[in-house]
C-alpha positions, 0 to 999 in steps of 0.5 A: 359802437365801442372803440374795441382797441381801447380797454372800457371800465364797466362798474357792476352794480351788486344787484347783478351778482344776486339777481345771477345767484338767486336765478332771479333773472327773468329775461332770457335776452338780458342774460345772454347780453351779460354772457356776450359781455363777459366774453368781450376782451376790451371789457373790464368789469369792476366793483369797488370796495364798498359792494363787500360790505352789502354782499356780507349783508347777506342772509342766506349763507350759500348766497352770501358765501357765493357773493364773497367767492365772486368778491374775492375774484373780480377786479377791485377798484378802492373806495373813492373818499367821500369826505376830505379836510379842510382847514386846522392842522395835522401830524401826518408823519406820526399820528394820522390825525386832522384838527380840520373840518370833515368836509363831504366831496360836492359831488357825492352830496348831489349823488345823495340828493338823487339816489337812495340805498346807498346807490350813490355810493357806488355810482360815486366811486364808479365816477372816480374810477373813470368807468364809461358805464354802471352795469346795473337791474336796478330799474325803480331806484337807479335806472327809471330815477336818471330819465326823470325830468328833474334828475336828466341836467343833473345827471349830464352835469354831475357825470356825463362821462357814465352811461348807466346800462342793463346788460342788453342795452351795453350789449348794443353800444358794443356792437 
């Protein structure tokens, strides 16, 4: 059960958001789980900056129009940097430029060896936002991936404070 006085950061994964405007949500549990959550005050639903650039992706118009309505009102966190420099020289006070070597975060490269599609950006950044869960439908490349032999000591190593959910199963740790 959640410590209901305290504020959980919960990251929506992008597919949440298509699945709901392309009616594509076949369980009826799983919907009513997403309204229960909704409805939680101790809940804060987030996305990074990162889910724009997939939602303008978007073929069709009235989706995608949808999609950058709902971008526009969620609560955003920033894109956690990937890559940092390391090394060399820079002149950050008049040209924002660094001699240094492009190095990409440790974690975000274990992530990558993991997850396909771009997911690991968006668990990357759900991590360094500090969220408890990744609300997500995505089954075959994020869900059923994290119970694989191979992956469960990676995952409990590379974050084990984010629990990665479909709705109905946050909708029973809230209660």
């Amino acid at each position: 059960m959640l410590n209901k006085n305290k504020i959980i950061k919960v990251y929506i994964d992008n597919c949440v958001f298509s699945k709901l405007l392309r009616n594509t949500i076949d369980d009826k549990e799983q919907l009513k789980a997403l309204e229960k959550i909704y409805d939680c005050d101790y809940i804060n639903l987030v996305v990074s900056e990162e889910i724009f650039k997939e939602f303008i992706k978007t073929k069709e118009d009235n989706i995608r129009i949808a999609l950058k309505l709902f971008y526009k009102l969620i609560k955003k966190i920033p894109n956690a940097n990937i890559i940092r420099f390391e090394g060399g020289w820079s002149f950050p006070w008049k040209y924002p430029k660094n001699f240094g070597t492009a190095v990409k975060d440790k974690i975000f490269l274990r992530l990558k060896k993991i997850f396909k599609n771009g997911d690991e950006v968006h668990i990357y950044n759900a991590i360094k936002a500090d969220c408890k869960y990744f609300l997500t439908f995505d089954y075959e490349t994020i869900l059923d991936t994290i119970k694989k032999d191979r992956v469960i000591a990676e995952i409990k190593e590379i974050c084990s404070d984010l629990e990665f959910v479909d709705p109905k199963t946050l909708l029973e740790k809230m209660i």
